[in-house]
N, C-alpha and C positions, 0 to 999 in steps of 0.2 A: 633476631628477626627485625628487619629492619620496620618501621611505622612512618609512614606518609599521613599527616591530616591536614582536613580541608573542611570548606563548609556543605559543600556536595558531592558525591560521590556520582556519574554517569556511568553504566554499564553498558559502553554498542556506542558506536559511531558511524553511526548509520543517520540515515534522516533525522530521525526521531531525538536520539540522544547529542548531536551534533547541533541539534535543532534549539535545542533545549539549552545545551554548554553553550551556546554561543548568547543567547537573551539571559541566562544567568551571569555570566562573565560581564556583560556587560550593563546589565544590573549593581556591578561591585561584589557580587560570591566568588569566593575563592573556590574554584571548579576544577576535580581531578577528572578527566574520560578515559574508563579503560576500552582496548579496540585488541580483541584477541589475533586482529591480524595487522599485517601492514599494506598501509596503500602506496601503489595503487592495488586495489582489491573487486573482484567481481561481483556483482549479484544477481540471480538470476528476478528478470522484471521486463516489461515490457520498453520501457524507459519512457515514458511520456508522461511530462509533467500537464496536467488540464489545468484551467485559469485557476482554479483554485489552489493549486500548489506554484506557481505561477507568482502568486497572491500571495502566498505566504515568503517565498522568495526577497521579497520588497518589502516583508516586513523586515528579514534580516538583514535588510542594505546589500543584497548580494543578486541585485539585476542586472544582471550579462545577458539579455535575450537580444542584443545588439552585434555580441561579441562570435568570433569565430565559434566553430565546435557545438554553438549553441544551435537549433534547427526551430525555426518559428514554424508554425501552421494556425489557418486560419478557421478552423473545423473537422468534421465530423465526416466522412465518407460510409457509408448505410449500407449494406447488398444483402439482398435475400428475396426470398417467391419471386424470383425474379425482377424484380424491384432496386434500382441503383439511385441513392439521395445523397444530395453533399448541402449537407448544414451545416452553417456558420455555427462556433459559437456564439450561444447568447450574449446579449448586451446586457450584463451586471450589476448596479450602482457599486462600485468597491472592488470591480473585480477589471483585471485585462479583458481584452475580449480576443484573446490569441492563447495558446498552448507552446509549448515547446516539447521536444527533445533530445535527451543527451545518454549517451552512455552513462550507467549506474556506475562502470568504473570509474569514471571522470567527475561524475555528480557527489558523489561520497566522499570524494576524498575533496573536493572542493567543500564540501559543507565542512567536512573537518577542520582543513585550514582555517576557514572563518572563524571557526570556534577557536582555534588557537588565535589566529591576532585578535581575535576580540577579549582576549585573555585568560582560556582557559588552557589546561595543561592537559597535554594530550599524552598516552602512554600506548606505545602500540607493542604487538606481539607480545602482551600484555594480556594473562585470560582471570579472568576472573573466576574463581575457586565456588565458595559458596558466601552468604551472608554473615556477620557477626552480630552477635546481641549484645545487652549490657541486661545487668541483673534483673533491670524490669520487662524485660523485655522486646525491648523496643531493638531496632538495630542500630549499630551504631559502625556500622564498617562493613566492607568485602576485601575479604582474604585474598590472594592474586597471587599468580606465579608468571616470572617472566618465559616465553617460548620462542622456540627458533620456528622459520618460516613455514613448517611441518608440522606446526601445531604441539610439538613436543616439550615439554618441561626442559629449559636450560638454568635455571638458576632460584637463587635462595626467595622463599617464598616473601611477599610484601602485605604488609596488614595497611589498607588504606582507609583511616577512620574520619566518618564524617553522622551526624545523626539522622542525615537523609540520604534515600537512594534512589537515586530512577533506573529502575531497569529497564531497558533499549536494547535488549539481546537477544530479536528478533523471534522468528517462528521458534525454537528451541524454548526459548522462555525460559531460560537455566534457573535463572531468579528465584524466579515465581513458584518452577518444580521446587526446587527444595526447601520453599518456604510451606510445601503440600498444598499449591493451588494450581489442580488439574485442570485442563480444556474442559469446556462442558462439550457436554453429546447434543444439544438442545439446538445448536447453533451451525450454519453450516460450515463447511469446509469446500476448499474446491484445487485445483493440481494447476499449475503454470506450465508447460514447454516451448523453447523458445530458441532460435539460433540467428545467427546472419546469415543473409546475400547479399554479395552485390550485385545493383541493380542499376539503370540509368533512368529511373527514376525518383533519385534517393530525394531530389528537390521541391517530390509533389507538395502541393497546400495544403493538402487534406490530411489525415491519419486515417485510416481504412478499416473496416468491420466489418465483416462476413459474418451475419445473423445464421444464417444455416449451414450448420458445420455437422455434417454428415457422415458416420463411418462407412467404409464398404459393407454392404450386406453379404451373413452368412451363407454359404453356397444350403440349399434347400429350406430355408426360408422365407416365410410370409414376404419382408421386406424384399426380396433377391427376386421375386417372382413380380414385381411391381413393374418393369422394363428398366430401371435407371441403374438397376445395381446397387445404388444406397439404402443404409439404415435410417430408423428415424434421426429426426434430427436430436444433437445433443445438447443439455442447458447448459451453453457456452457459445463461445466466439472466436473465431479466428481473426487475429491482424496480422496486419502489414504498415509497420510505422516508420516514414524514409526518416535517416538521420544524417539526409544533407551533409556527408560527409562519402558518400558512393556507396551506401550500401540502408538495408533496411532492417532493422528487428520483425522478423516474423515470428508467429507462435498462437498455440491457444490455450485457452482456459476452459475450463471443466467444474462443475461445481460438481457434488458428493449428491444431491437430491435426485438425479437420473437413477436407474437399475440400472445400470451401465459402468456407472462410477466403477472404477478398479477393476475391473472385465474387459477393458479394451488394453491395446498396448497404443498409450498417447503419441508416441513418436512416430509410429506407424500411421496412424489419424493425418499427425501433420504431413508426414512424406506424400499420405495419398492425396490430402488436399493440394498439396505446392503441385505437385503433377497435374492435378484438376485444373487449377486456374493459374499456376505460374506464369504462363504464357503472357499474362498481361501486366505482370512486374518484368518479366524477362529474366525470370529464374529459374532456374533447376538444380539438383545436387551436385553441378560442376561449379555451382557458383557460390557455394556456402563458404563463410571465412572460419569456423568453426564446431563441435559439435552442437550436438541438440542436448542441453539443459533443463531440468525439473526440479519446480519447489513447490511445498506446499502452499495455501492462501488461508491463515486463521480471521474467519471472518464474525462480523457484528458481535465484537466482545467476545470471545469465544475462551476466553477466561478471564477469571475474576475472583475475588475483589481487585478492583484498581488501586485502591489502596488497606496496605496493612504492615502495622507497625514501623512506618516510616518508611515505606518502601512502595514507589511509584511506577506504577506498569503503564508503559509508553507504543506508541507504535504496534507492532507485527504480536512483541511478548503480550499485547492487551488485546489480542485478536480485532483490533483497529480498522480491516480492511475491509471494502464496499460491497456489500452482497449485490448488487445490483453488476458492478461492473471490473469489480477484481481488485479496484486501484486501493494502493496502500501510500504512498507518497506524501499526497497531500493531508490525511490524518494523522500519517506520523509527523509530519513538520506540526499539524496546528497541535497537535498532543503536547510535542518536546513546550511548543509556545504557550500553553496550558497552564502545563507544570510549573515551568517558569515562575510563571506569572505568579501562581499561589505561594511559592517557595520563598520568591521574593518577599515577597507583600509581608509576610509575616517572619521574616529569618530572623530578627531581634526581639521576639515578644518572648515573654516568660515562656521557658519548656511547657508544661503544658496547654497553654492557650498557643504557643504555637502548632503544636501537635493535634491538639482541636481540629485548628483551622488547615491545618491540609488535609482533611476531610473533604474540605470542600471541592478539590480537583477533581476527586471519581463524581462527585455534584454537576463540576464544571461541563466536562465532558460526557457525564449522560443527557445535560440540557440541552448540550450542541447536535449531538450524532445518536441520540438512543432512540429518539421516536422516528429519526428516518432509518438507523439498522430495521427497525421492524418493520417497515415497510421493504425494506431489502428481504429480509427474511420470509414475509410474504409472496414475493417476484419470485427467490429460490423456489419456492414449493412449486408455485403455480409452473416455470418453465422445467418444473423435473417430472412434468406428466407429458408424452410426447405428444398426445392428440392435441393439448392446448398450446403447446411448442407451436404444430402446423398449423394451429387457425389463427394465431399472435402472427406469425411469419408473412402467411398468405392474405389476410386482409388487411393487417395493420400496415406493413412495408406500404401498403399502396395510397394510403392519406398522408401527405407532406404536413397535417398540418397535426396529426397525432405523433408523428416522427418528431416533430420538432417539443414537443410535450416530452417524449420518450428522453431526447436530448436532455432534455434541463432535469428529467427526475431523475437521468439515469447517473450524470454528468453532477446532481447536485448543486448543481448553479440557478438556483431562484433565490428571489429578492426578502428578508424576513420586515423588510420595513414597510408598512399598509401603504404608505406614497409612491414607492417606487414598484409597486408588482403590476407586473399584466394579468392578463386575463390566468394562463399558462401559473404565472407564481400564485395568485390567488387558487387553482387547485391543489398544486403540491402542498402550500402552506396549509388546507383545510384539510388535507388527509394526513399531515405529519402531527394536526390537532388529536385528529379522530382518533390514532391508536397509540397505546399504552408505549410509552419511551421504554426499548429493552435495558434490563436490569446490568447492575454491571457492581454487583454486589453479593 
């Protein structure tokens, strides 16, 4: 059998673990990334990067928001009760104040190359097996077998030893399953679907959100009896995100807090929405480039520990993704930049004081993102009751100046330093005080 060693081992090359290979690489770690498929490769996601991933972009030197392929915008487009608002994004100290973007196909495998010239060693169609230990425990390698483009075992297995691991192997969390750390139940979940049109509006400024995304009402029910024919509204979002390349990602989101959750057929939802309102992208089902796609959303840590026994849950595998508003992107980039961070910092200390100290990344990242998950996971609850859905919908939509509040807590883009907040960051910052940062332990 053949043995590959290095000083870290990435599993996923995807945001998170690309994200990470590439500030460790360039750090001076010798960085193996296994990537069980090859790019270019798809993923299902809405593809919009907010300033904050944006932001992290620029940390890795890799700002193309100038460059073809790449689609700028310059906010936030709002619709609901009737109610149409186009907010800017906020002005940030540290942050752009623009969004982009870009196909996930094109964005992945772009983050990857980075990580390669920045000197990590990429292995694709490359799956990783399960974890290796060493007497004490600790891990000290992932197993791997090379696959043909089918996902299928083609050749002699590969032992790639290193004493740390990031797992980056998204919602599946292969990792993490076999090290026996399941999802919690505690925490929500929520379902993605999503396809193209093209549209001639792929150029718009805005990114688009449809707050009341409605199923058709059941023929002799409550809801059907109302004149409009829709059901309540569900705790989710429909977009329409142009990617300035002549066509749009459309799709919605759904979290698991509704009674609805897994009772609808989501594709259906979208079909009957794009018929509701397509008319004002100028789409319909003659105009889609492809199917309709669904992935799960593991949201606000929704397993854990983030770390154990040398092994670092990154991104999508650490249930990373926004209760408030889906995005998984920009947490898997700051996660990989995290990890990094601590791996580096400490990669030449004696084994145990280094082992110690990467303790401190699951530290790192519940300082960053735990007391605003719970506040996400609060928003979940409250929009999975549909009476407060329609009274959120119908009075709020109609204050531009709570909208724009709603922006930045929803968007996570307020200020954490006392000089630079407005009024707006001064409350987020006092209620991300108030409640208890969720565990991730």
């Amino acid at each position: 059998m053949q043995t590959v060693s290095a000083d870290v081992i990435v599993v996923g090359a995807g945001p998170a673990g690309a994200s990470a290979a590439a500030h460790l690489a360039r750090a001076g770690l010798d960085v193996v990334v296994l990537e069980k498929a090859r790019f270019p490769r798809d993923k299902i996601c809405g593809d919009a990067l907010t300033p904050r991933a944006v932001h992290e972009l620029g940390l890795l030197g890799l700002d193309k928001s100038d460059e073809p392929g790449w689609h700028r915008n310059r906010g936030l487009r709002l619709i609901g009760g009737g109610h149409r608002l186009e907010i800017d994004w906020p002005s940030v100290a540290g942050l752009p104040d623009y969004g982009l973007t870009r196909p996930r196909m094109k964005l992945d495998e772009d983050l990857a190359r980075h990580a390669q010239a920045s000197g990590a060693t990429l292995y694709e169609n490359t799956m990783a097996l399960h974890p290796t230990f060493g007497a004490d425990g600790w891990v000290d390698g992932i197993q791997a077998t090379a696959t043909n483009d089918k996902g299928r075992k083609i050749g002699p297995e590969t032992h790639f030893r290193a004493p740390v691991v990031l797992a980056a192997d998204g919602v599946s969390a292969r990792t993490a399953v076999q090290m026996g750390n399941e999802k919690r139940e505690d925490r929500p979940m929520g379902v993605a679907v999503r396809t193209y049109y093209r549209t001639p509006r792929s150029q718009d400024e805005f990114i688009e959100s449809w707050l009341e995304l409605r199923p058709k009402a059941e023929p002799g029910t409550a809801q059907a009896g109302r004149g409009d024919g829709l059901g309540d509204p569900m705790p989710g979002y429909g977009w329409l995100f142009p990617m300035g390349d002549g066509t749009a990602n459309v799709g919605l989101g759904i979290l698991d807090t509704s009674p609805m959750f897994g009772k609808v057929d989501y594709r259906k939802v979208l079909r009957d929405w794009i018929e509701a309102m397509g008319a004002e992208w100028q789409i319909d089902e003659t105009c889609t480039t492809g199917p309709v796609k669904s992935a799960a959303l593991p949201m606000a840590f929704n397993r854990t520990p983030h770390f154990d026994r040398g092994v670092l849950l990154l991104g999508d595998a650490a249930g990373m993704v926004n209760p408030f508003n889906g995005e998984g992107i920009d947490y898997a980039m700051e996660s990989g930049r995290l990890a990094a961070e601590v791996v580096a910092t400490y990669q030449h200390y004696p084994t145990p004081a280094r082992r110690r100290a990467l303790h401190g990344y699951a530290e790192s990242v519940r300082g960053e993102l735990g007391s605003y998950f719970t506040l996400g996971r609060i928003f979940a609850e409250i929009i999975g009751k549909p009476e407060l859905m329609n009274v959120g919908i119908k009075y709020g939509m109609g204050s531009r100046v709570l909208m724009r509040f709603v922006v930045k807590l929803l968007a996570n883009l307020y200020s954490s330093r006392a000089s630079e907040r407005d009024l707006y960051d001064h409350v987020i910052y006092a209620l991300n005080q108030l409640v208890p940062a969720t565990t991730n332990d």
